[in-house]
C-alpha positions as CSV (number, residue, x, y, z in Angstrom):
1,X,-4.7,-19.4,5.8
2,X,-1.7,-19.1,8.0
3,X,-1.2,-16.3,9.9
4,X,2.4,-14.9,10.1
5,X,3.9,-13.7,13.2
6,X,4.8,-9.6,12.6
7,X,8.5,-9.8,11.7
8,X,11.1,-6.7,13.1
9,X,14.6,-6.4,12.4
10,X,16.2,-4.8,15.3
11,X,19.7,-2.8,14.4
12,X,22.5,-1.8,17.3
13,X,25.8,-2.3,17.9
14,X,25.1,-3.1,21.8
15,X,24.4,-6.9,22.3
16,X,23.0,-6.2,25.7
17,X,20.3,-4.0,24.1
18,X,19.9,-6.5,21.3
19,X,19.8,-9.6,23.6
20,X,16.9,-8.0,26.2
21,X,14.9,-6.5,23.2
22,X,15.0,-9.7,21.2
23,X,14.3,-11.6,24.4
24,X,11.1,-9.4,25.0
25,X,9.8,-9.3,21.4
26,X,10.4,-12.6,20.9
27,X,8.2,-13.6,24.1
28,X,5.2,-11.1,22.9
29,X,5.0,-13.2,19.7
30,X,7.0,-11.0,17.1
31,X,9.6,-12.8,15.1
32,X,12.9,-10.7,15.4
33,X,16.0,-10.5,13.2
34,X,18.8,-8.6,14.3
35,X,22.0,-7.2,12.7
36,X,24.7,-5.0,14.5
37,X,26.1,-2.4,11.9
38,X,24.3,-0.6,9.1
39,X,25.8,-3.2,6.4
40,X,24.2,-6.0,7.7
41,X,20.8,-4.3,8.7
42,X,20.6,-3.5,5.0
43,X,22.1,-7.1,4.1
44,X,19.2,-8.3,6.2
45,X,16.6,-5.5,5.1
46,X,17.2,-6.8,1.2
47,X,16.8,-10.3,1.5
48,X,14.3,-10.7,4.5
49,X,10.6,-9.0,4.2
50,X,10.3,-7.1,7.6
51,X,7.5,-5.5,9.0
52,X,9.0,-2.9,11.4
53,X,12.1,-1.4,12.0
54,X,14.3,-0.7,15.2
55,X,17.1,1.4,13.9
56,X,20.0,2.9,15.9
57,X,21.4,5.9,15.1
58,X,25.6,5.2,16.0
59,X,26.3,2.0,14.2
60,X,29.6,1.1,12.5
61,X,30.5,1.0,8.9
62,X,27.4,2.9,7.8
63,X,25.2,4.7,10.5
64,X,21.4,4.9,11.1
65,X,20.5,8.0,9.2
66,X,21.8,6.3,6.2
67,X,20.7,3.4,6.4
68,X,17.0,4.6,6.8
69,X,17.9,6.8,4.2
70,X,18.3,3.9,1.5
71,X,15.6,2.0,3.0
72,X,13.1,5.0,2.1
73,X,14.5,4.9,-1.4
74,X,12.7,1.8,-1.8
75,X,10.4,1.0,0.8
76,X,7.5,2.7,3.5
77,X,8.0,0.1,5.8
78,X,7.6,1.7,9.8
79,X,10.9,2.7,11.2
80,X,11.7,3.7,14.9
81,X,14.9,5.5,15.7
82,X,16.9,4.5,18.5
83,X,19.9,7.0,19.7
84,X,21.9,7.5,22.6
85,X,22.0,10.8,22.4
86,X,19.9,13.6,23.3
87,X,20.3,16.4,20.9
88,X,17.4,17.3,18.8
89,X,19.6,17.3,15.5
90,X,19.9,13.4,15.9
91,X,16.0,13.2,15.9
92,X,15.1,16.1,13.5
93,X,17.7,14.2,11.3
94,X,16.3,11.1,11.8
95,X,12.6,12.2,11.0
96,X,13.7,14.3,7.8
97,X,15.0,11.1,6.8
98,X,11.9,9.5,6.6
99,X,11.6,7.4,10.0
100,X,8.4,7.1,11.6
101,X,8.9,8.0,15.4
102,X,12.3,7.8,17.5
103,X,13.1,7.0,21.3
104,X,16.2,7.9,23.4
105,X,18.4,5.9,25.3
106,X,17.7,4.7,27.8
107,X,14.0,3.9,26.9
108,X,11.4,1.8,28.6
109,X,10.3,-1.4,27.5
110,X,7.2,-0.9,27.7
111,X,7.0,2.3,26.0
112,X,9.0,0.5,23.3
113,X,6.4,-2.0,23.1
114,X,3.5,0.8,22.8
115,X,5.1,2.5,20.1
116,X,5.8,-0.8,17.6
117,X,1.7,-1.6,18.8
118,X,0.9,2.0,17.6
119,X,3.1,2.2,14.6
120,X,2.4,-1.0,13.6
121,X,-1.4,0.0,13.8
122,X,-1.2,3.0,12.3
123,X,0.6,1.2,9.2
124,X,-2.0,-1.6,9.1
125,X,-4.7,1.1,8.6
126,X,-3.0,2.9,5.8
127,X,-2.4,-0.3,3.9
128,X,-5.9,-1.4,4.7
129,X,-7.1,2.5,3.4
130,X,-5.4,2.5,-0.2
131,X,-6.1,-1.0,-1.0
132,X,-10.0,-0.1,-0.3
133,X,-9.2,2.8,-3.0
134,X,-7.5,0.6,-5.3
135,X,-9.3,-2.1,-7.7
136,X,-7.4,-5.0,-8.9
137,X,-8.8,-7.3,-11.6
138,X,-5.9,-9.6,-12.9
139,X,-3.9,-7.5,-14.5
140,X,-6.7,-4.5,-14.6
141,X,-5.5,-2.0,-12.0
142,X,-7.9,1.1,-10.8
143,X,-7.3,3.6,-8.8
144,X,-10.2,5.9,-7.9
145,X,-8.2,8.4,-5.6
146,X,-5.8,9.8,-8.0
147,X,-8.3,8.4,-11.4
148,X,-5.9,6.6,-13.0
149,X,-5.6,3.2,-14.4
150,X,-3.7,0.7,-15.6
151,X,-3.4,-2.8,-17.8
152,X,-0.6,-5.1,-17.8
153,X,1.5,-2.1,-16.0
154,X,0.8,0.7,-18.9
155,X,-1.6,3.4,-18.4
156,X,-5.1,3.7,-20.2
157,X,-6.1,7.0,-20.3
158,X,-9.6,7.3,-19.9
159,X,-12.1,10.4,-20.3
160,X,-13.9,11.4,-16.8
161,X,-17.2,9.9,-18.1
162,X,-15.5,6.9,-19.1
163,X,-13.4,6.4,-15.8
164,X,-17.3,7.1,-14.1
165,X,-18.5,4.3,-15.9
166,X,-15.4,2.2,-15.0
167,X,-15.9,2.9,-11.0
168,X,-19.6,2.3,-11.3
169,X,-19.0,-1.4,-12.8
170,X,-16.3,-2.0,-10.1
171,X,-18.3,-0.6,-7.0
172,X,-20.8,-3.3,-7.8
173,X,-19.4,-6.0,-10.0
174,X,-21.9,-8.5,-11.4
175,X,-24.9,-6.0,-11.5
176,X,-26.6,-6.1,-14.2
177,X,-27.3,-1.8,-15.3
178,X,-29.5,-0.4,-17.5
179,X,-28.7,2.4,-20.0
180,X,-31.6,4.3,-17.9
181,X,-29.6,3.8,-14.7
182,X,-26.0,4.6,-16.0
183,X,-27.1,8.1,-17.3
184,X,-29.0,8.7,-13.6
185,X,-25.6,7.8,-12.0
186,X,-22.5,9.0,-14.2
187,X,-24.3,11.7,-16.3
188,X,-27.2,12.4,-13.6
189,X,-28.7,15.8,-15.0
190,X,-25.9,17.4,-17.2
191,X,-27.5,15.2,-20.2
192,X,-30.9,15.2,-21.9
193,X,-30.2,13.1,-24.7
194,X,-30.5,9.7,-25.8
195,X,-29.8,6.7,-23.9
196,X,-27.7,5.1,-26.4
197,X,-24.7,7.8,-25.9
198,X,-23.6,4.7,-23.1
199,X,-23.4,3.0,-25.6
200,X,-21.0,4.9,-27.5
201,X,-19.4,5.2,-24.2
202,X,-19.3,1.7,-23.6
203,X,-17.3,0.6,-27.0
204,X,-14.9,3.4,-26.0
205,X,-14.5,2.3,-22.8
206,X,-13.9,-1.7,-24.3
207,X,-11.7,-0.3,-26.9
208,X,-9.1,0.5,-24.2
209,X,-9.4,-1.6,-21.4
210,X,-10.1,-4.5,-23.2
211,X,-7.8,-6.9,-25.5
212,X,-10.3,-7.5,-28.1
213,X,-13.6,-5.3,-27.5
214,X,-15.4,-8.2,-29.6
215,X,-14.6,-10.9,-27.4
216,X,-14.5,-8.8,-24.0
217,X,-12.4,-9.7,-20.8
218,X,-14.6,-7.3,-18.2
219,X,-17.6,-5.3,-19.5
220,X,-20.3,-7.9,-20.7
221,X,-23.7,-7.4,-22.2
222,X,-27.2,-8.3,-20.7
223,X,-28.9,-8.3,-24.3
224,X,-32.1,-6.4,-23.8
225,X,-31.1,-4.7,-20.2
226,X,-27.7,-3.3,-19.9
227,X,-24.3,-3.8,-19.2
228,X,-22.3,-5.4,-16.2
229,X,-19.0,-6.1,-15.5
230,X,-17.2,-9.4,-14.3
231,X,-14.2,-11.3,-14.1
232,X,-15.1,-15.1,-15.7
233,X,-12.1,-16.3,-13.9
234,X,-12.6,-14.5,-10.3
């Protein structure tokens, strides 16, 4: 697969700032758009996917603070704020706002360079955290964080037990478990009945996540051992 390069839109109204910045980004590999008022940054932000912002506060026709503003309407993407100024309004304002981190003129290239590293980091590991929290099986969506899940975009609403059963299949798709072995890990020792309540379990659980629980899409059975859960076209 082709890697990328990390793509920054850089916003100011001073082509000095926007030639040397560019110049140095460009050199350490990022690719760098660049726009010089607050319509075209979000012009560019709309029709470009951008990985990192460098936003300056004073621009014409629409300034910095709203323009992150309508960027957070829509999108988390990392945004540094650049200003010229050193009140702490500008900054407060700029953070309420949603931006990530901000830097005063005149800055250090360097330190600009840290900070997009660190931000850019930092962003990478978030992304990396919820996706590792999040199951996606076609159009089967999971999320064991906040419970919830989804098919085709509409919530299922699932009982704990059922939802218990659901993250059990997912954590180890393809495993083949036994009745014994789903009551020892979803039910553990709040149950001393009989093993065939899974099963009751089971048809509930196919009866909502699946199109036709008679001819299922996910949760199989192992006739004679137990039920596992799959994807036939992973």
């Amino acid at each position: 697969m082709i890697s990328l390069p990390t793509r920054i839109l850089l916003v100011d109204d001073e082509p000095l700032i926007i030639k040397g910045l560019k110049y140095t980004l460009d050199k350490d590999g990022y690719e760098t758009l660049t726009a010089s008022d607050g319509e075209e940054a979000l012009s560019v932000f709309q029709s470009q996917k951008v990985d990192l912002i460098l936003l300056d506060v004073m621009l014409p026709k629409i300034d910095g603070i709203t323009v992150c503003q309508r960027i957070r309407e829509t999108s988390n993407v990392p945004i540094i704020m650049l200003t010229a100024k050193g009140e702490d309004m500008d900054k407060i304002l700029g953070l309420e706002y949603g931006a990530d981190d901000y830097m005063t003129k005149p800055f250090n290239i360097l330190e600009v360079k840290m900070r997009i590293k660190t931000i850019l980091r930092r962003a990478n590991q978030n992304v990396s955290a919820e996706e590792a929290n999040v199951f996606k099986v076609r159009d089967l969506e999971v999320n064991v964080i906040n419970r919830s899940v989804t098919l085709s975009g509409k919530e299922v609403r699932l009982t704990a037990k059922e939802f218990d059963l659901l993250q059990l299949f997912l954590n180890q798709r393809g495993r083949v478990f036994t009745r014994e072995e789903m009551l020892d890990a979803v039910w553990k020792n709040d149950y001393a009945g009989d093993a065939r309540t899974v099963d009751v379990h089971i048809r509930r659980l196919r009866e909502k996540i699946e199109r036709n629980p008679t001819q299922p899409e996910f949760i199989f059975t192992k006739w004679g051992v137990g039920y596992y859960f799959t994807d036939r076209n992973d």
